[in-house]
Every structure is written in C-alpha cells, then in structure tokens.
C-alpha positions, 0 to 999 in steps of 0.5 A: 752675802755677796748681794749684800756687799754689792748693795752696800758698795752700790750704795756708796756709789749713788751718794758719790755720784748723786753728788756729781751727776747733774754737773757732768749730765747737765741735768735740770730741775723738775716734778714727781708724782702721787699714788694713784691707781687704775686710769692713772698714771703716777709720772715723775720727772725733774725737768724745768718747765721752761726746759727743752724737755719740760716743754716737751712732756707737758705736750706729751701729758696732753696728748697721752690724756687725750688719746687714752681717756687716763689722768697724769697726776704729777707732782713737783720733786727736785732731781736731789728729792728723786735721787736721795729717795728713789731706792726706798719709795720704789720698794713701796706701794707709793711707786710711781708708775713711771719716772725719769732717773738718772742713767749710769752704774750707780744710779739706773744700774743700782736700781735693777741690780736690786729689782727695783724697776722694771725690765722693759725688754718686751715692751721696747720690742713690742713699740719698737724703740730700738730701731729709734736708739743708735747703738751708744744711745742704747749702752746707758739704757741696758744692764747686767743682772749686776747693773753694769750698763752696756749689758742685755737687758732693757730697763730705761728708755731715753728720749734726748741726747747730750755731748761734749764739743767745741764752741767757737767765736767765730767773730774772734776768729775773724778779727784774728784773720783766722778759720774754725778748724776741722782737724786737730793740727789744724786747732793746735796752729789756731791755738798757737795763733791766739798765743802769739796775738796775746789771747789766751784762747781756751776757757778751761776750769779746773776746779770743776769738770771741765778740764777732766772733759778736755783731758779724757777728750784728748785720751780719746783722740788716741783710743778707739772703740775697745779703749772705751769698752775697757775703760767704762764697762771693764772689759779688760784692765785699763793700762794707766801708763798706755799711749792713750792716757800717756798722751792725753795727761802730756798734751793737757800739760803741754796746754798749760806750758804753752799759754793755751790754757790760763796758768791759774785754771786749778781755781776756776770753775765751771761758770767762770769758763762759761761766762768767760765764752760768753763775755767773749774774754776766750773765743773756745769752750770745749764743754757740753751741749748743756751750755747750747740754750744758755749761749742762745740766750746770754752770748749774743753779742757775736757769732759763734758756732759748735761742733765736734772735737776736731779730729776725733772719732769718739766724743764725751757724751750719753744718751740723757736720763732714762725712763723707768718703769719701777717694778711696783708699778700700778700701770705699766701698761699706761707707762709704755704707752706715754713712753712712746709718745714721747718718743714721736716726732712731734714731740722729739721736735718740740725738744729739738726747736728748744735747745735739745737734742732729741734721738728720734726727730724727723729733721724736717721738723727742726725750724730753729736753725742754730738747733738744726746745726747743733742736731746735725753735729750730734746726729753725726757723732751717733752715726760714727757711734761716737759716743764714748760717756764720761770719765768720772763714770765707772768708779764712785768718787771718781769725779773728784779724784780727776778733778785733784789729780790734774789739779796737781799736775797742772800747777806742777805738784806732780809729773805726769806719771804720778798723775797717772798712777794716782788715777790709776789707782783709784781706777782700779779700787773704785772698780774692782767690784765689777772686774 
C-alpha cells in the first residue's frame, strides 16, 4: 500500500515538473529510438541536432558504430514525447536500450524508484566514470530505493553540466567608468552606481524563473553546504524564518525599492530578460549557462563577459540530464559502451567548442575562447563543489508556488515574513513525502 501512494504522489510530481523542467534545466529538443534487438542499439535523446550535444552524439553514434560493428536506430521524439510516456513504454518490450531523461526526484528518480531503469552501479565502476564526476555532478546521477537524489545508488550518467552566473556588459561598464566586480559589496556599489547614472541595471523577470534563481542565489550567499542538504535532499527541516531565507527574501525587496530591478518585474518573463541583455537596454542578467550560445550568436553588438555569482561559494546549477539505461533493456551491454564514448575527450570537446559544458573534457581541446572562459568559470565552481541545484526542485509544484509568492512581495502584496511563510508552507506539504 505505502508503494502505492508513493507512486501515485510521484506521479503527480512528474506532471508538475514536466511542465517546468525545460525552462529551469535548459533543456533542447531532439529524437527516440525503435525496437530492435541483438547488434543494435535502440538510442533515444531530445537534443537538437544543431545543439552543442546533438552535435556531439552524432560523433559518438559514428564512432560507436564504427568500433563495435552494431547499428544505432534513433528516432526523432520531443523531450515533452519522452517525458509524458517514459513511465509506461519502459514497462514493455519496446524499451529503448539507452535514452537521455530528465535528472531530479520527480523524473529520473521516479523511475528507479519503480525499477524502471537500471542500476548502473557496476557498470559506472568497471569504465570508471567516477573519477570523470565532481561530487555535485554525481548528487543527480545517484538515488535512494525511494528516488531521493544524492542517494547510494548509480542509475544515470551525465556527460554536460549547466549553471547559474552573472553576465556582463562590459562595454556599459566601460562607458559607465566602472569594473566587473568580483566580490558582492563590490556588485552592490556597481549596482548603486548604474542607479545614480538613471540605469536600472539588472535584467530580471518575475513572471518566470528568473527572479526565484536570483532570490535562491542570495539565499545562498548566506548558507552552506548542509543549508543545500536540508533544503534539496531533506536532510533536516528547512527554518523558513532563518537567516538564509530572512535574507535573501529581504535583499531581493531591497532590489526593487532601490531601483536595481524594474518596479514592473512581477510581469516580465524570461525572454524579455534575455532580450533586454542582449538589446543592451540592461548591462546584467543573472540567469544560466543555457543563454551562453544564444548570446554568442544574437549579442554581438558589444563585449560581454560571464561568471560566477560574486561572492559566492555555491552557485545554482546540476549536472545535465542523464543517461539511463531502462531495465527492459535488450542490450545493456552496447549502452555502457556508447556511454563512455561519450564521455571521451573528443567527444566532451565537440561539446565544449559548441556552447557547452562538458564534465570530463581535456582543456587543451577547447579552441573556441569564449567556451574556453565560460568552462573554466564552470570548472571553478565544480572544484568548490559549488553546485547547489534549483529551488523549485524538492517538492511538485514548486516552481510555480515561488514564482507567486515573490510575485507578492515584490509589488508590495505581502511582507517578507508572509512570503516566507507561504513558501514554507508549501515546502513543507509538497515534501513531506520523503521527511
């Protein structure tokens, strides 16, 4: 019976999230895979072929066929296809043999709570993949039998990374006779300085998960590693009115009031903050790696620059989606091998030259210099394990509650403590499953 319910809450939280996972993981579009059976190996991913790991796994699928003599039949699906049916085609015989899914409680952790993938523990000890993973790389990879991440078990691999840091306009900043910060008294005076010269220097969108990524980035500059634990993976109870949470709901008002932020922000979304970065209207975007090639492509009309928050030991951020291996799975065997030729330099390269962020590239491959910088940002936070995920992840729903209550409190509906209360609220029901 208590399996049951389990399954059925879990459930509900892969429709919640489904609905928000590909805005707040910055997820792409892509392809699937057909029965097949002995020297083949059913694949299915959602990246775009034009995308940093489209391009990449299109190398890998050559090479895989070329070293092992098998056929790759792929098929293209859209992530929504993978996500929507994953729980009832991998229950059958028409399983792919390996496919890219979601990583998180409600997704990845939903299916091998049910025993619908694989656990890849031996696998990840026999091609050493591992020592390939920094420590929060590998919180997403492995679960509890109950499909809490950050458990014992190994049932993905991830071969990209993604996180959340500051873009600069490093042309405004050097019209405005100012530096790019590097600590965060340092980004508030630059912040000040923008107001008084009539900028109103951050893109911010409220109506979508921007602000919620800002507000949990401030909640971090006051919390550590066990805050993140509590928080994300229930370790213990989570103190709504605490000093990490007091602060960053109190700092992100304090945005508002002082002119940092747009007074209409409740109303923008995501785009609108990107565009406004880009169109050059707002000289900084906190937001994710996911806007990087994007920028490369469409923000060329200056000099801009990305790193990590100032200040900050512990930046938003997860490995990217993982590869599973379904547990009705014709040939496993054929999935670990193609798993880790993904994971070889030349094949990370391809992903890091691209826009990406590969977990196990040899810098020395990376020619493109921008990628180069946007990597090494990215290596440094791996190496302070700073990685810290994203704040709509532990409960369903989640996104959405966040998004309403700093809705509130930044067009002055509600206080502070309201809003933390709210939140805590919610918190707590949403999660009380796995406390």
């Amino acid at each position: 019976m208590a399996r049951n319910i389990r399954r059925t809450k879990t459930l509900a939280m892969l429709a919640a999230l489904t609905a928000t996972g590909v805005v707040l993981s910055g997820c792409t579009a892509g392809g699937g895979g057909d029965s097949g059976g002995g020297d083949t190996l059913k694949l299915w991913h959602y990246e775009g072929a034009d995308s940093a790991m489209g391009k990449a796994w299109a190398e890998a699928i050559t090479i895989f066929e070329e070293e092992t003599g098998a056929t790759v039949e792929f098929e293209e699906k859209s992530f929504e296809q993978i996500q929507k049916t994953a729980s009832q085609v991998l229950d059958t015989d028409a399983a792919p043999d390996l496919m890219e899914f979601n990583k998180g409680n409600a997704t990845a952790g939903f299916l091998a709570s049910t025993g619908l993938i694989s656990d890849i523990s031996d696998a990840v000890d026999e091609y050493g993949w591992d020592d390939k993973l920094a420590p929060s790389l590998q919180t997403t990879a492995k679960y509890t039998e109950d499909g809490v991440m950050g458990g014992d078990t190994w049932f993905g691999i991830p071969n990209y990374g993604e996180f959340v840091g500051v873009y600069y306009n490093k042309d405004a900043f050097a019209a405005a006779g100012l530096e790019i910060p590097t600590t965060y008294d340092e980004f508030v005076d630059v912040l000040d300085a923008f107001v008084a010269q009539g900028v109103t220097p951050l893109a911010e969108a409220g109506a979508e998960y921007p602000l919620g990524q800002l507000w949990y980035q401030l909640a971090l500059l006051e919390g550590d590693r066990g805050f993140v634990d509590d928080y994300q993976l229930y370790k213990n109870p989570v103190d709504w009115q605490g000093p990490e949470v007091t602060s960053a709901t109190e700092t992100l008002k304090d945005y508002v009031d002082k002119g940092y932020i747009a007074s209409d922000v409740s109303s923008v979304k995501a785009e609108d903050a990107g565009v406004s970065f880009i169109n050059g209207t707002s000289p900084i975007f906190v937001s994710g790696s996911w806007w990087f090639g994007r920028f490369v492509s469409e923000a060329t009309g200056f000099d801009w620059t990305m790193t990590a928050f100032p200040g900050a030991d512990l930046s938003l951020g997860s490995s990217g989606n993982l590869w599973v291996v379904p547990e009705n799975a014709a040939n496993k065997d054929l999935a670990y091998q193609f798993i880790d030729i993904t994971m070889r330099p030349e094949i990370q390269a391809i992903i890091g030259n691209n826009g990406g962020l590969p977990v196990a590239a040899d810098s020395a491959d990376i020619t493109d210099e921008k990628s180069a910088e946007l990597i090494a940002t990215f290596n440094g936070v791996l190496d302070a394990d700073g990685l810290s995920f994203y704040p709509d992840w532990p409960a369903p729903g989640f996104y959405d509650v966040i998004v309403q209550e700093l809705q509130g409190l930044v067009t002055g509906v509600q206080d502070v403590k309201t809003t933390n209360a709210n939140l805590g609220e919610q918190y707590d029901e949403g999660t009380a499953e796995f406390r």
